[in-house]
N, C-alpha and C positions, 0 to 999 in steps of 0.2 A: 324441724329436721336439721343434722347436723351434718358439718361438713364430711363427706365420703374420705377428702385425703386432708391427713393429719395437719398441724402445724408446725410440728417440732418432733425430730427424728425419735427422741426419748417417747412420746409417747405414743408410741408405734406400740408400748408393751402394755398401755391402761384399756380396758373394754369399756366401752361409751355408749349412748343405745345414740340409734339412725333416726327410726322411726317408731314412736309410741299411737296404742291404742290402747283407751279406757275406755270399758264397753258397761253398762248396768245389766249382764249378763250372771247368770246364779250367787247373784249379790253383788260381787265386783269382779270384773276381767278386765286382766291387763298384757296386755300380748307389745311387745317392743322384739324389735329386728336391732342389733349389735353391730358394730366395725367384727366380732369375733363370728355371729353366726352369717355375714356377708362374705365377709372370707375363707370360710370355710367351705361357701356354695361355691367361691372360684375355684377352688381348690378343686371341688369335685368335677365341675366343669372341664378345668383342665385338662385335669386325669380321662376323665372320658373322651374329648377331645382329641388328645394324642393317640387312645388307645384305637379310636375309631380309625384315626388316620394311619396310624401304623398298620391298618387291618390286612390282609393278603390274602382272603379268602376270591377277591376279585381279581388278583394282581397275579401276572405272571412270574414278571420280576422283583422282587422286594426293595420298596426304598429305604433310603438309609437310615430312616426313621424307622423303620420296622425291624430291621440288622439291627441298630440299639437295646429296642426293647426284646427281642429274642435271645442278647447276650444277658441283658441283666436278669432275665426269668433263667436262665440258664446258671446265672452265677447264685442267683438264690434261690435256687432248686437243688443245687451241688452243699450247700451250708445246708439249708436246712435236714436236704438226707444226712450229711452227716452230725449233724447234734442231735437230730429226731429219731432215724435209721429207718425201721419200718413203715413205719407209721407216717414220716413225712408229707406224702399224699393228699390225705384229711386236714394238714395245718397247711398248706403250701399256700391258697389261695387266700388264708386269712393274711400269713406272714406278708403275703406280692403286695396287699392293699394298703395294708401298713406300714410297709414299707416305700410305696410313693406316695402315700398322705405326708407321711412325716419328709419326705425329701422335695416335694412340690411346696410344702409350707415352709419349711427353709430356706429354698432360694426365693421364694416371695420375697419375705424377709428381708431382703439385703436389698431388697430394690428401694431406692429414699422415700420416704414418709408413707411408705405401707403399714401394714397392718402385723405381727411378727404373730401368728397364730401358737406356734409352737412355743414360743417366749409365755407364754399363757398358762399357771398355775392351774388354771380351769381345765387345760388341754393336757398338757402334759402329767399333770398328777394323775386327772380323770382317765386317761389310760394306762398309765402303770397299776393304779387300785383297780379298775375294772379287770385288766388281764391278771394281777394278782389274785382276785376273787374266780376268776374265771378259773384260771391254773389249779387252785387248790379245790372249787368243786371236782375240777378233773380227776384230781388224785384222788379223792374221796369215794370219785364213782367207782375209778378201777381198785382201787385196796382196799376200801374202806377202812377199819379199824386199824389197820396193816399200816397206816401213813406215817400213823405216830410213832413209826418205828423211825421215821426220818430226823427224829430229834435225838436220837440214843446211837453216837456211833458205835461200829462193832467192835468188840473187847472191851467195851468202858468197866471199869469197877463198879460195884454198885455201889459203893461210900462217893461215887464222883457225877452218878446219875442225874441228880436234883439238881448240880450244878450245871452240868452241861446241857440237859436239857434248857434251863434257862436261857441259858449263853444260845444255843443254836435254835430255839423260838424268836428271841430277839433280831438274832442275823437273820431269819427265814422273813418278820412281819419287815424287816424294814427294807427290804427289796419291793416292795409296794411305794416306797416313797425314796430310792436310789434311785431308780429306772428312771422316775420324769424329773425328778431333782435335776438328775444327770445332763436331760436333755437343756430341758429347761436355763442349768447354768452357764453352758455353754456357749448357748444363742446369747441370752442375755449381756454376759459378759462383753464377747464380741461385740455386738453392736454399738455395746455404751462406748469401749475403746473406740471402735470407727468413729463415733460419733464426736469424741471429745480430739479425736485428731484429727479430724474435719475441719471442725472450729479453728483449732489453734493456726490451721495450715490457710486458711480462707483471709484469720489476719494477717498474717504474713504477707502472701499473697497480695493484700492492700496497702501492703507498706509502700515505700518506695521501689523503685527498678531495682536497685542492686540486691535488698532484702527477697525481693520475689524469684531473680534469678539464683540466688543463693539455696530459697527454700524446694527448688527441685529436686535437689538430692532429699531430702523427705517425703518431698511426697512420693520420689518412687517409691520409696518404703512403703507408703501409705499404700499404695497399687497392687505392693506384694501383698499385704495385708487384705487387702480386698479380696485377693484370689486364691489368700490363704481361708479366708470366711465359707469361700464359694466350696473348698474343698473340705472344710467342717461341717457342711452341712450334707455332704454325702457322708459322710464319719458318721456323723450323729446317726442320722437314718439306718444306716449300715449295723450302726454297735445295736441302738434298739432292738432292733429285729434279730441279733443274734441273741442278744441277752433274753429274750423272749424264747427264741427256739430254748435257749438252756432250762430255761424255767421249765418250758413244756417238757423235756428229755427227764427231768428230775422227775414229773410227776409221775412222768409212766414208769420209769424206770426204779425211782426211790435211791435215786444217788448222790 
């Protein structure tokens, strides 16, 4: 078994197994627990967690934990009617989930030598393709044949059709791999920055008195940065789940 908390802030982003089992089971089984599938139970844990204790079904007065979460179900009940309109309803609850998965796993994230789930090619790709597959069965069920009109804008010439259609197939497949790209480069990014001006500040820091009292004025920098992280990773969360509502708006609507 491997260490639970990492060594090195960098590889907060590699998936490592925890615990292996090779069993002489229908030939060979091998079942392994992840730093990625351990963190993803905290994740859920969390999210449950909070949810429970924000609950008010028992509560006269509402804590402030509870005010929180009834503003942000409120803020993204308000987007998705509007990118969704009618229909909003039926997506609300997939969007609410999705939306503190990916914002519970980013501020994980920022905490030192965790585990950066969303930094995760596995995670972040695996739900933009999923809800890209998912999207376009959607559109299929309600139009059916009718989708493929989503590749031919109105008025195109028809000397221009072959072209465009190309051109707006290619923009449509690669929104399956913008969306977790997106997430994905973001956190990444971030972190390695934090990480490399960590370092730098730590030797300084070790230098002599007057090098360390010098090197304050960076690190508050660094501080801002920190709390500049803290608020990408509600961005992040936030953009996902809109870019998702738009997807979903396109399919029903064909625009």
């Amino acid at each position: 078994m491997r260490e639970i908390f990492i060594l090195s802030p960098l590889n907060q982003f590699e998936v490592s197994s925890l615990i292996g089992l090779n069993a002489p089971i229908l030939g060979y089984l091998n079942i392994t627990v992840t730093n990625l599938a351990l963190y993803s139970c905290f994740i859920l844990f969390i999210l449950l967690g909070f949810h429970l204790y924000g609950n008010n079904e028992s509560k006269i007065i509402p804590n402030n934990w509870s005010i929180s979460l009834e503003s942000i179900y409120a803020s993204l009940n308000t987007m998705v009617r509007e990118q969704i309109g009618n229909h909003s309803e039926i997506f609300l609850p997939f969007i609410y989930a999705l939306f503190f998965f990916i914002l519970i796993g980013n501020l994980i994230s920022n905490i030192p030598y965790s585990f950066a789930v969303t930094a995760s090619g596995v995670v972040s790709l695996g739900l933009s393709i999923t809800i890209f597959i998912g999207v376009t069965i959607l559109a299929f069920s309600i139009h059916g044949l009718k989708f493929f009109s989503f590749f031919i804008p109105v008025g195109t010439p028809l000397a221009l059709v072959p072209l465009l259609v190309l051109i707006e197939l290619v923009s449509y497949l690669a929104r399956s791999v913008s969306l977790g790209v997106r997430l994905f480069a973001n956190i990444v990014a971030g972190h390695t920055l934090l990480k490399i001006l960590s370092t730098y500040l730590f030797k300084l820091f070790s230098g002599s008195l007057i090098v360390a009292i010098i090197t304050l004025i960076p690190f508050a920098i660094f501080l801002a940065l920190i709390g500049l992280e803290i608020a990408v990773s509600l961005i992040q969360a936030f953009v996902f789940t809109l870019l998702v509502s738009s997807y979903l708006k396109d399919a029903i609507e064909l625009h």
